[in-house]
C-alpha positions in Angstrom: 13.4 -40.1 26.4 12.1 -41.4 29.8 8.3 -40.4 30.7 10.3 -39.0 33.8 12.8 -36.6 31.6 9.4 -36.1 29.0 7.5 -34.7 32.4 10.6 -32.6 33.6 11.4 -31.3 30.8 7.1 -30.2 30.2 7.3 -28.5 33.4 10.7 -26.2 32.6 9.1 -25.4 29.3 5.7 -23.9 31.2 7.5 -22.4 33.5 9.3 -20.4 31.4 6.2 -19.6 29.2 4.5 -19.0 32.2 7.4 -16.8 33.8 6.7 -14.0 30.6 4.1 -12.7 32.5 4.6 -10.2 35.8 2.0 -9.3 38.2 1.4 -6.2 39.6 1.3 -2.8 37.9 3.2 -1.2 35.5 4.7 2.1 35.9 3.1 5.2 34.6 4.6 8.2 35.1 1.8 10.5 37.6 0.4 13.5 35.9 1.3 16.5 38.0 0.0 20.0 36.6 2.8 21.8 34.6 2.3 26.0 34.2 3.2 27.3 30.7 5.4 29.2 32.0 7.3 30.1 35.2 5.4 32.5 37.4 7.5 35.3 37.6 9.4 35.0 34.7 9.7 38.3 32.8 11.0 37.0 29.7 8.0 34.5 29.4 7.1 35.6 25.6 11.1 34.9 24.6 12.3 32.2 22.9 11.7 29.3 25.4 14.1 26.5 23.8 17.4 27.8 25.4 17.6 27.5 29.2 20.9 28.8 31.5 20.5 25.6 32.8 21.4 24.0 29.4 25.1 26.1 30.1 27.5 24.3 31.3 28.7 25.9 35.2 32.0 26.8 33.8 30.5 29.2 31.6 28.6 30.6 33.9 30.8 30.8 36.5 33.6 32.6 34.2 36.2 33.4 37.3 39.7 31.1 36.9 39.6 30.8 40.5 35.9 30.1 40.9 36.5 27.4 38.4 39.4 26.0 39.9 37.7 25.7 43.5 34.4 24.0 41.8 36.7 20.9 40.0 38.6 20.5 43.1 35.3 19.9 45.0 34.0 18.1 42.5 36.9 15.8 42.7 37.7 15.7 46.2 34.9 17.1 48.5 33.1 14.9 50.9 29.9 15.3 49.8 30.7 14.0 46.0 33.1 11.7 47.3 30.1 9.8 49.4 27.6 10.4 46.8 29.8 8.3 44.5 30.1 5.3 47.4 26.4 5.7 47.5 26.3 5.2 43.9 28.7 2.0 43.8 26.7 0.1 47.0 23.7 0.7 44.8 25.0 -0.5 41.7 26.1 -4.3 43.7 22.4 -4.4 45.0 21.2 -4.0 41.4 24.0 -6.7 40.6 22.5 -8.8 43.4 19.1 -8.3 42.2 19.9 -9.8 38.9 22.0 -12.4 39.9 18.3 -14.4 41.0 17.5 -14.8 37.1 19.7 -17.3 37.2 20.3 -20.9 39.4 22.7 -20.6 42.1 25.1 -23.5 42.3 27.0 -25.1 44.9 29.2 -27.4 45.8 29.3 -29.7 49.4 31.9 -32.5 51.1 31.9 -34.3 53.9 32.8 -36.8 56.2 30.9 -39.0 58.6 31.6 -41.8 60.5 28.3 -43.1 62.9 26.9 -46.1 64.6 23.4 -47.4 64.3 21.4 -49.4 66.5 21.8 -53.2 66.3 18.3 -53.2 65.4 19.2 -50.7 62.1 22.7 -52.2 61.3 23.0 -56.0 63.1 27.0 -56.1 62.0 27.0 -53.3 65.1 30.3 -51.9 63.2 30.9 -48.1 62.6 30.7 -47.2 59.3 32.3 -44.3 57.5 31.3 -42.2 54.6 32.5 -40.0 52.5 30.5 -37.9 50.0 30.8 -34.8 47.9 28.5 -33.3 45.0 27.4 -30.4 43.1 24.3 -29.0 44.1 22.0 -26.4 41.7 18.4 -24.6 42.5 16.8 -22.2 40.5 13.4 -20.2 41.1 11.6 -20.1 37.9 10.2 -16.8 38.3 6.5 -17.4 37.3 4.6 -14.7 38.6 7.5 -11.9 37.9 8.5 -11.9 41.6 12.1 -11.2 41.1 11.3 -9.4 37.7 9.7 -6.8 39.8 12.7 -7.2 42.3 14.9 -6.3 39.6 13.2 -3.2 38.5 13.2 -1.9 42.0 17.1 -1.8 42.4 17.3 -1.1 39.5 15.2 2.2 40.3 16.9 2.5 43.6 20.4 2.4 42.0 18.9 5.3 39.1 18.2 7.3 42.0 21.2 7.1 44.1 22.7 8.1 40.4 20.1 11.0 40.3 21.2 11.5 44.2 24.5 12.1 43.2 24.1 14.6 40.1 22.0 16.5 42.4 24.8 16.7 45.4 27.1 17.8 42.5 25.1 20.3 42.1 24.2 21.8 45.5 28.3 21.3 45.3 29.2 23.1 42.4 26.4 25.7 43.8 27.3 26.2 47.3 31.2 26.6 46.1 30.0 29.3 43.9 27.7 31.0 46.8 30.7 31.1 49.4 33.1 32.0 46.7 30.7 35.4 46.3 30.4 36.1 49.6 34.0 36.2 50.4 34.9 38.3 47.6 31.8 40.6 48.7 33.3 40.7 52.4 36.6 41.8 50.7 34.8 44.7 49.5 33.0 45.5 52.7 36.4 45.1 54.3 37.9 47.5 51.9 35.0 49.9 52.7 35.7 49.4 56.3 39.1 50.4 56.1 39.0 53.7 53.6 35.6 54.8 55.8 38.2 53.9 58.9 40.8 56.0 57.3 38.9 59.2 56.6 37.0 59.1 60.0 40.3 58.9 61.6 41.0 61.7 59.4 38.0 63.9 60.8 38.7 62.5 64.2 42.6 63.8 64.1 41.2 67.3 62.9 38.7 67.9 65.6 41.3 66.7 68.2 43.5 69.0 66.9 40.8 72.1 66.8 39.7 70.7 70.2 43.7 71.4 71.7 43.4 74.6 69.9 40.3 75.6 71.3 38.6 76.0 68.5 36.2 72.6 68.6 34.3 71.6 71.2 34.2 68.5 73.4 31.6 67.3 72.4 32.2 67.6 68.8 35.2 65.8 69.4 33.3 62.9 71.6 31.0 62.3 68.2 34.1 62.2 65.9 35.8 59.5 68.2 32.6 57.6 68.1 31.9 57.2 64.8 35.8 56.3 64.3 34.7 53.6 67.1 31.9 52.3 65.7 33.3 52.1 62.0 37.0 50.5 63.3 34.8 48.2 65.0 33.7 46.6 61.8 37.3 45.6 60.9 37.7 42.6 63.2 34.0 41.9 62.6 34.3 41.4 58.7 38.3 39.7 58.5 36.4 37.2 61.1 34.2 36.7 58.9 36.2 36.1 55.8 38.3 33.6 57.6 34.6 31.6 58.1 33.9 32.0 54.5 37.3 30.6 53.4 37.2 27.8 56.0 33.5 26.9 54.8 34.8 26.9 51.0 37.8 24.6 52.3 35.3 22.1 53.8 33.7 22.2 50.9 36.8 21.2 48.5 37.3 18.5 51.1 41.1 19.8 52.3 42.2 21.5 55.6 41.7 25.4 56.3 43.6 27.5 54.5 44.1 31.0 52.8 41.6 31.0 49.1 43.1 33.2 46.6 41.3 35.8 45.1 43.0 38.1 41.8 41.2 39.8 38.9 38.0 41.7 39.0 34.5 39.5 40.4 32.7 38.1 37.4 29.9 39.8 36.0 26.2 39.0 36.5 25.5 36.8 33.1 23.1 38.3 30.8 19.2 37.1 31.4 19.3 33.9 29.5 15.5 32.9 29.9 14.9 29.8 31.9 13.2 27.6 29.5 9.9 25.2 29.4 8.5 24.5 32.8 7.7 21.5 31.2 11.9 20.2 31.0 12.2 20.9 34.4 11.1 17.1 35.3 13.6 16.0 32.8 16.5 18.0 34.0 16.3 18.6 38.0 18.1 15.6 39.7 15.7 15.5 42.7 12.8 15.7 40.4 14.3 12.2 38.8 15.3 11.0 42.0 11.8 11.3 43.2 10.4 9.3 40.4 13.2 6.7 40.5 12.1 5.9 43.7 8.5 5.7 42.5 9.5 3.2 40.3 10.9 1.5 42.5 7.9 1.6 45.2 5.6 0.9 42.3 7.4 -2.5 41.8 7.7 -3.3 45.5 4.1 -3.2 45.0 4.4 -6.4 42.0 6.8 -8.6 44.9 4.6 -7.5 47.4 1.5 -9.0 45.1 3.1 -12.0 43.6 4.2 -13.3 47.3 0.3 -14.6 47.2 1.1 -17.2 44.6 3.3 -20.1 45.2 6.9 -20.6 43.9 8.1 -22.7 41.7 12.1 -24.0 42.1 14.0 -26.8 40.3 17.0 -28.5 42.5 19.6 -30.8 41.2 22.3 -33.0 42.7 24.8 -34.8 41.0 28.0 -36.0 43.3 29.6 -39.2 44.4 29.4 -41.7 47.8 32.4 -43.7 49.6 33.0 -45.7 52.8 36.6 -45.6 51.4 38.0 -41.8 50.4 40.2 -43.2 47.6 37.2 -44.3 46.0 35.1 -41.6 46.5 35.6 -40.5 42.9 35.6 -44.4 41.0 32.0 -45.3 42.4 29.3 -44.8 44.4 28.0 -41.9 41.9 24.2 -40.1 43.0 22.6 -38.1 41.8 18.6 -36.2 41.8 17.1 -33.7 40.0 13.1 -32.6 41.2 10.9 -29.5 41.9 9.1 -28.1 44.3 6.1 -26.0 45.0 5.9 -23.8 47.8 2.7 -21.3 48.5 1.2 -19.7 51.4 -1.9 -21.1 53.1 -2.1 -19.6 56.4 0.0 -16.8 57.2 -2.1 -14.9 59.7 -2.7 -11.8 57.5 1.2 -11.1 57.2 0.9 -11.2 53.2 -2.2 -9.2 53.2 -0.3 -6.7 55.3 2.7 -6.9 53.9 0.8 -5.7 50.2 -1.0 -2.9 51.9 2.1 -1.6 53.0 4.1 -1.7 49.8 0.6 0.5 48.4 1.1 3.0 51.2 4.9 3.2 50.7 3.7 3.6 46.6 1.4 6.7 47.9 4.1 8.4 50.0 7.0 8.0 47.2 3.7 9.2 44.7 2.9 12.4 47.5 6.8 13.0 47.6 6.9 13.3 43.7 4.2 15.6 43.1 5.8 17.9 46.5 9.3 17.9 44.8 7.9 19.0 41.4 5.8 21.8 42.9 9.0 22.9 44.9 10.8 22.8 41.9 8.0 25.3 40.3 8.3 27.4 43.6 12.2 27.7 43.6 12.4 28.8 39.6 10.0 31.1 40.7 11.5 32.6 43.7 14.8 32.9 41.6 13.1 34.5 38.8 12.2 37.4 41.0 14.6 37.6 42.9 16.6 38.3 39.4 14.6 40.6 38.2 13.8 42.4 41.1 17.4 42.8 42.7 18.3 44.5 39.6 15.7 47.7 40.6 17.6 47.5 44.0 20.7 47.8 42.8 20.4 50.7 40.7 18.5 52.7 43.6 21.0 51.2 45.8 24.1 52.7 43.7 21.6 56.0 43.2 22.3 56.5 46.8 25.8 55.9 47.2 26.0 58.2 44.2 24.2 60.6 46.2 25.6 60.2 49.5 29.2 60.7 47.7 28.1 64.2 45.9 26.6 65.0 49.9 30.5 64.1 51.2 31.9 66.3 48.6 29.9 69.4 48.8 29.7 69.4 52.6 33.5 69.3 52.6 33.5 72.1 50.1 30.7 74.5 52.0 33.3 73.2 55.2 36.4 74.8 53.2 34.5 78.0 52.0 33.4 78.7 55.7 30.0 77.8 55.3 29.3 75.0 57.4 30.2 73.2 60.4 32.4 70.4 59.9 29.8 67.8 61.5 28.1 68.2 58.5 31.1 66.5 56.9 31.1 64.0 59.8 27.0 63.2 59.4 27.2 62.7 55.8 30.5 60.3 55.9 28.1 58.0 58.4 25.6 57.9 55.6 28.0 56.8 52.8 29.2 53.6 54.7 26.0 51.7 55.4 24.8 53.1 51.7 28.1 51.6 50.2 27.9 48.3 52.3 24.5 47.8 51.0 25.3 48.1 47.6 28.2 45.9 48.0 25.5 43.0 49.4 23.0 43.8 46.8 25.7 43.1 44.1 26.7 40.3 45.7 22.6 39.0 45.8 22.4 39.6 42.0 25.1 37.0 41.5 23.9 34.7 44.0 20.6 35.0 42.4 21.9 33.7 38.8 23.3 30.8 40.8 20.5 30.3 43.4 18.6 30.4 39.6 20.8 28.2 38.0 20.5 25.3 40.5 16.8 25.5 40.9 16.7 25.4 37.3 18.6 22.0 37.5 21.9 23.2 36.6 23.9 21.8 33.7 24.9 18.6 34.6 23.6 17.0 31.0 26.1 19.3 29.2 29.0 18.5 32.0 28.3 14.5 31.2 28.1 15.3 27.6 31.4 17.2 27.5 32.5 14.4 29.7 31.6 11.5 27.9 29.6 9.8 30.3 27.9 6.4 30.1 24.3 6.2 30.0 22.5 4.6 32.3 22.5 1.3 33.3 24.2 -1.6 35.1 26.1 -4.8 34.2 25.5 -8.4 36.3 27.7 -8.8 39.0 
């Protein structure tokens, strides 16, 4: 071996040994404080290793229809449909990322035919050449530049991943949430129309008594308005079920039309508690997502640092030389092999800069971790109570209707026997409506609340990729 193969040969070897290390720091996960349990959580003392986020949404959601709506968004809304793009782009930068472990190599022709000075070529003749090689370099990464280039997509493409599972998600969530409303504003509709029916009812009778002269005017007016104000709610609620069933069609990603709705609602799930605080930070996607771009921020901090050493690259040519291009590929053979070494002396402060920024951006992905996790805390929370409380409301709630019911029925039976007026019949029909559209909401709320519960919770979008079969993490070279 040549001295000059010896030396090359020296210098791959200690680049390579040298390329083992990476500088900048390694990731640690921040320490954010974790409550032993979920403020608010009424079934804190219960056995905290199942969750109702470890259910899978279709048995929580257990309504054919529901379930039918929440795969066809899955599968064709926009949101999850974009997500998914997102998720592909990502994965080709991670590809790109990786692709600088390795040489790039190239190829080059061309043709030239020039004329030199007499002084540089004395024939004076024009001379042709034709040439075409194979070019390599490679950047021997010594300081872990692209190492920590490579962890940073490859955090970047974890967390468009994370992105996605979380859109899926809010999806499968806000299908479910506009699902519940609509069938709620069928039953306020519903109300509306048999409140409508017996105020026309009490409305026909006074007008009748009022012809007879038996009723006065303006016991007639107040019938009539209350009929009015009731009917009134008719057009208000269909208009707004034709909203809800346009919002759920946006939702599955298709044009407006008609939802079906058959069968009873489904019933509010039994309490299942929520779990360790602490597997929150494993299970909620924007909780991940957040870290994953830690990660990567935290190794944007290593290129940032290793851009004040110099770089080391290896180049190679090997092709061939002719004045003639039938010879081109019988002689004239070149070829060169060499490295070079290329570091900053003077750049004006731009490096120094360009560090301190890739620290800041480190603090705000740091600021914007800690924020999501104490969200995260914040939303269980809220949807704890919410649970718990909103089952108080709606037993006073259906007390009431109960009650304003038994008032209907004896006022109509003190009207019959003589007793009373028949406004009193009229005063107590006003209360039942608003009592009965309350309690319609509030039943409504208690469902929202389990799913409201179940997405702060994280959802269960482990046991949907279980059940699923889904890949673990992780992406191929491109």
């Amino acid at each position: 071996m040549s001295g000059h193969a010896r030396r090359s040969a020296a210098m791959v070897a200690l680049s390579l040994l040298v390329a083992g290390c990476a500088v900048g720091p390694n990731y640690k996960r921040p320490l954010v404080p974790v409550p032993q349990h979920f403020y608010g959580d009424a079934q804190a003392a219960a056995d905290q290793a199942r969750s109702l986020a470890d259910v899978p949404w279709w048995d929580v959601f257990d309504d054919p229809i529901l379930k039918a709506l929440i795969e066809e968004s899955v599968r064709n809304g926009f949101d999850a449909r974009l997500a998914a793009a997102r998720v592909q782009e990502a994965r080709a930068r991670y590809g790109i990322a990786r692709s600088q472990f390795l040489p790039s190599v190239d190829y080059e022709g061309a043709w030239q035919r020039a004329r030199a000075d007499q002084f540089l070529n004395p024939a004076g003749k024009a001379q042709t050449r034709w040439t075409v090689d194979v070019g390599f370099s490679w950047e021997l990464d010594l300081w872990g530049r692209i190492r920590r280039l490579n962890e940073a997509a490859r955090a970047e493409y974890l967390a468009t991943e994370e992105g996605r599972r979380g859109v899926l998600l809010s999806l499968v969530s806000d299908v479910a949430v506009a699902y519940l409303e609509l069938r709620e504003l069928d039953d306020e509709l519903e109300i509306a129309k048999h409140t409508t029916a017996a105020f026309q009812d009490t409305y026909d009778l006074f007008n009748r008594r009022l012809e007879g002269g038996a009723a006065s005017a303006l016991e007639t007016s107040r019938a009539e308005g209350s009929l009015g104000q009731v009917a009134a709610e008719i057009p208000e609620i269909e208009r707004a079920v034709v909203a809800r069933e346009n919002q759920i069609n946006f939702l599955l990603g298709r044009n407006p039309q008609p939802i079906p709705r058959e069968g009873p609602l489904m019933s509010v799930p039994p309490d299942i508690p929520p779990g360790l605080p602490s597997a929150l930070l494993e299970r909620r996607p924007d909780i991940r997502e957040a870290e994953q771009h830690l990660v990567a921020a935290n190794a944007s901090v290593g290129v940032a640092k290793a851009d004040f050493f110099p770089r080391l690259s290896l180049t190679g040519l090997f092709g061939n030389v002719s004045p003639e291009l039938g010879d081109l590929f019988s002689k004239g053979k070149t070829w060169s092999i060499g490295s070079s070494l290329l570091g900053p002396i003077f750049q004006g402060g731009r490096i120094k800069r360009s560090y301190e920024a890739a620290q800041a951006r480190w603090q705000q992905a740091r600021i914007s971790y800690e924020a999501t996790t104490t969200n995260a805390f914040g939303e269980v929370s809220r949807a704890l109570v919410d649970r718990t409380k909103l089952v108080e409301t709606e037993r006073q709630r259906a007390r009431a209707v109960a009650a304003f019911q038994e008032a209907v029925r004896l006022a109509n039976v003190r009207y019959n026997s003589g007793l009373s007026a028949y406004f009193e019949v009229l005063e107590a029909q006003q209360q039942l409506f608003p009592a009965e559209i309350s309690l319609a909401q509030t039943r409504r709320d208690q469902r929202v609340a389990v799913v409201n519960l179940y997405r702060a919770l994280g959802g269960g979008w482990q046991a949907e990729e279980r059940a699923r079969g889904a890949a673990p993490d992780g992406a191929g070279a491109r």
